[in-house]
N, C-alpha and C positions, 0 to 999 in steps of 0.2 A: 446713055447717061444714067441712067433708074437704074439699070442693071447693075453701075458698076457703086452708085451707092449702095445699094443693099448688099454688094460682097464685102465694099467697106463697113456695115455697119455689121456684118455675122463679124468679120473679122475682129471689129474692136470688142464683139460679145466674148469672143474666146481670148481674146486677150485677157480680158474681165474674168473670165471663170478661171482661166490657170495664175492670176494674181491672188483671187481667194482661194484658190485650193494651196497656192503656195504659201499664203500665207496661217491658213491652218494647219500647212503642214508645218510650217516653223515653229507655230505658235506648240504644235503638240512634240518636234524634238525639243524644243526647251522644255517644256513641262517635262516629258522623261527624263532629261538633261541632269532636273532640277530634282527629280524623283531616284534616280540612280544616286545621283550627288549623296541625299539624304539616306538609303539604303548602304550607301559606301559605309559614309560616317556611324551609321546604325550599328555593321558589320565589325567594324574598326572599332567601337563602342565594345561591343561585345567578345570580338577577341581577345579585347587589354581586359575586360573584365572576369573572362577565362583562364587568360595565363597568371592574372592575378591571385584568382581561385586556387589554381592547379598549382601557385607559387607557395601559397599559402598553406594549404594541403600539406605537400609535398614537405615543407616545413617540419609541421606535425609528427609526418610519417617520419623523419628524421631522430627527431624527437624524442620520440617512441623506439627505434632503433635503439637509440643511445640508450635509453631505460634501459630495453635487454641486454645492453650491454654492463649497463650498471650491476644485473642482478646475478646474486651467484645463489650455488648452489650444489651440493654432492648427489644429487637424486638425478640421474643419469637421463632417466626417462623425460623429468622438464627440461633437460639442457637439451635433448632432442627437440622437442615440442619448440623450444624457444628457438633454436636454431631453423626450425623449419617456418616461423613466425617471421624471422627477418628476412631467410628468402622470400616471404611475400610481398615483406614490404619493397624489397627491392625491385620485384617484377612491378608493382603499382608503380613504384618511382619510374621504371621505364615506359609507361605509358603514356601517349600523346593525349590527354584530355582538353581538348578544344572544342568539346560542344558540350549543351549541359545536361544531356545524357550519363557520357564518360564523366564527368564531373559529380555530378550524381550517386553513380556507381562508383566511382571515387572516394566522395565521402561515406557512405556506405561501409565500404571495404574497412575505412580507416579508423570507423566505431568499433566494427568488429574486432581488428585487432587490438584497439585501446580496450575493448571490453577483456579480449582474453587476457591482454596485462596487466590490468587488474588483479585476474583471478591467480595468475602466477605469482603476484606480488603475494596476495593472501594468503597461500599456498606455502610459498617461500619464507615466510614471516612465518606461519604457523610452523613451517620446519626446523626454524633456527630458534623459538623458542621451545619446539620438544627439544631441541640437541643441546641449548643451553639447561635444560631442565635437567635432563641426560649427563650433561657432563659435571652437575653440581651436585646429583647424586652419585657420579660418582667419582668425583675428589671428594666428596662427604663418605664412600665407600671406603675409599683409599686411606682417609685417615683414618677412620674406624679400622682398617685388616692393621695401620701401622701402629697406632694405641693399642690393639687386640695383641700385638706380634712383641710390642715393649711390654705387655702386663703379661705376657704369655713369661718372656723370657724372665722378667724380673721374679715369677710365679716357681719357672725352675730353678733359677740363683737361690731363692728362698728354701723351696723344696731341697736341694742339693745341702744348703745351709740347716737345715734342720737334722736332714741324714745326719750330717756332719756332725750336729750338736748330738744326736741318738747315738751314733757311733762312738763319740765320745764319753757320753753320760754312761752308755752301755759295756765300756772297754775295762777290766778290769785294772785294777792298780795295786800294787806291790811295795811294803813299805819297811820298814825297820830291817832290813837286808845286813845280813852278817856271816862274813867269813871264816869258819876255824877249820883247822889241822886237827886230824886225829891220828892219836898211833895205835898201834896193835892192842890197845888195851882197851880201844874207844874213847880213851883220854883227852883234850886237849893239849896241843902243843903247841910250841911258837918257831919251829923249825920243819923246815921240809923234809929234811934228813932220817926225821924220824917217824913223819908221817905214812900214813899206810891208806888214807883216805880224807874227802876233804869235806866238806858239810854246809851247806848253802840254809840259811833259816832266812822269814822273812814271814810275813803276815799279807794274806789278801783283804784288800778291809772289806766292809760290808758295801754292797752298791745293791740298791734295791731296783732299778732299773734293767739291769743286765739280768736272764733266764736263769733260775737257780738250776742246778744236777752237775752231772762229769761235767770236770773242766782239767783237760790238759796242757799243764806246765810244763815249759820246755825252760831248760838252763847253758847257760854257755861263758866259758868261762876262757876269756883269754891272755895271752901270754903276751909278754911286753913286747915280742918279734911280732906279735898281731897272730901267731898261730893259736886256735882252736882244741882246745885240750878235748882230744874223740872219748866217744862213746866204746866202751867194747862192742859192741856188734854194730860200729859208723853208724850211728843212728844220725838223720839229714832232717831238713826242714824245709819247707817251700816259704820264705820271705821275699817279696817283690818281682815272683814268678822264675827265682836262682833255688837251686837248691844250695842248702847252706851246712855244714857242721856243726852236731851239738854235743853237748859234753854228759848230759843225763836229763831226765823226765820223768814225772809220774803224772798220774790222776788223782784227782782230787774230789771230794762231793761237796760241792758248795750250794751252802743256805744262806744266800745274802748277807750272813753275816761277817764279821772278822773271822779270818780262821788263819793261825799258824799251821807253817808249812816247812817241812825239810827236806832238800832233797840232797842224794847224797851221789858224791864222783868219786870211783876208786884209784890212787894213785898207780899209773903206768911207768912213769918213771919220765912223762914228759914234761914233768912240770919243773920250772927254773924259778930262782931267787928275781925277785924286781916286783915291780906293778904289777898288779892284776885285773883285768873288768870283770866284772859279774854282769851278765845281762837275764833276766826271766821275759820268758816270752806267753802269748795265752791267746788262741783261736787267732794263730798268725802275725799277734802284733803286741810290741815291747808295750809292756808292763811296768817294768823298774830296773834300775840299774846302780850300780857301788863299786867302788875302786878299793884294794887294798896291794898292801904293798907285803913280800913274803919275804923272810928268810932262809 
């Protein structure tokens, strides 16, 4: 009977020991239970607060993209530079940043490149005001070559118009012009019939502009059919780059002054009754002219 209480009483000892150890062990999976629990929500805490980061970020880096894309430019070398700038941000966009290491390095990444967009901005800006600078000097150019190019041309109309005026002022002129018949006696007559020659008188006047010495006069005299009363030996004339028909010529020595002049056509037998023109010519170019009508 002793014996078999004492196996009863180890017995309820270890009942006793594996109720407290069970119960510390309960007591310690809840406290881990309770310890995970809170580690979860810690975890879960910090991943919403990660993706939030990396959402945000990411943002940014978007952002910034779009700037580059904003910004132009003809300097081939930034558009490289810029274009290799957005492949980075694209690789950064495809990174998983879930801890805050990568996050870290994340942001990091995305100063640097906001720092170099900056300096392109700078860069850019100072390029487009050299080019605006550039291109106002030269439309300021431009009008200067085209006010240069109107005072040039208006400078040769003037010039041209001045020749014009010297060529004129310079050109002699021929005045008092008169026609007589002469017959074999040198006489005057009023018939052809009896003419033997014919006498052209006329006066250069004085032009104190035009070079005094020889000056040769050329005469022509024609005929109401428009023919050309020749010269004995066809003496020709260059007028308007033709060679032309004249009817006689001399030389003259002029001193700016007035000086009567005669020059004389011997009759051929070409000459008819009607209208006649008288033209005197001098270094190429008509002088004076008179109509008279013959018997």
């Amino acid at each position: 009977m002793v014996e078999n209480k004492s196996n009863t009483g180890v017995l309820y000892g270890v009942l006793g020991l594996l109720v407290v150890i069970l119960a510390i062990a309960v007591y310690l999976l809840l406290d881990t239970r309770k310890n995970l629990t809170l580690v979860s929500a810690d975890l879960a805490e910090k991943t919403e607060f990660f993706r939030l980061e990396k959402d945000s970020l990411e943002g940014e880096l978007r952002n910034i993209y779009f700037r580059y894309d904003t910004l132009e430019t003809n300097n081939l070398e930034l558009q490289v530079e810029m274009t290799q700038q957005q492949e980075k941000i694209d690789k950064l966009i495809a990174i998983q940043a879930d801890d805050a290491y990568k996050i870290k390095m994340y942001r990091r990444e995305m100063e640097t490149i906001r720092s170099v967009l900056r300096s392109y901005i700078v860069q850019i800006d100072s390029l487009n005001l050299m080019n605006q600078e550039l291109m106002a000097e030269n439309k300021q150019l431009k009008n200067t070559e085209r006010r240069l190019a109107v005072e040039n041309e208006q400078l040769e109309q003037e010039k041209i118009q001045l020749q014009e005026i010297k060529d004129l002022a310079s050109t002699l002129q021929a005045s008092e012009i008169n026609l007589a018949l002469l017959n074999k006696r040198d006489k005057e007559t009023k018939r052809i019939r009896t003419m033997v020659k014919a006498r052209v008188d006329f006066v250069l006047r004085a032009n104190q502009v035009t070079p005094p010495g020889e000056k040769h006069i050329t005469l022509r005299i024609i005929r109401p059919d428009l023919v050309v009363l020749g010269s004995p030996d066809l003496e020709m004339m260059v007028l308007d780059g033709q060679q032309i028909p004249v009817s006689a010529s001399r030389i003259v020595n002029y001193e700016n002054e007035d000086l009567p002049v005669s020059i004389f056509w011997n009759n051929d037998g070409e000459i008819v009754p009607g209208p006649h023109s008288v033209e005197l010519y001098a270094e190429g170019k008509l002088i004076g002219s008179s109509s008279f009508v013959l018997e």
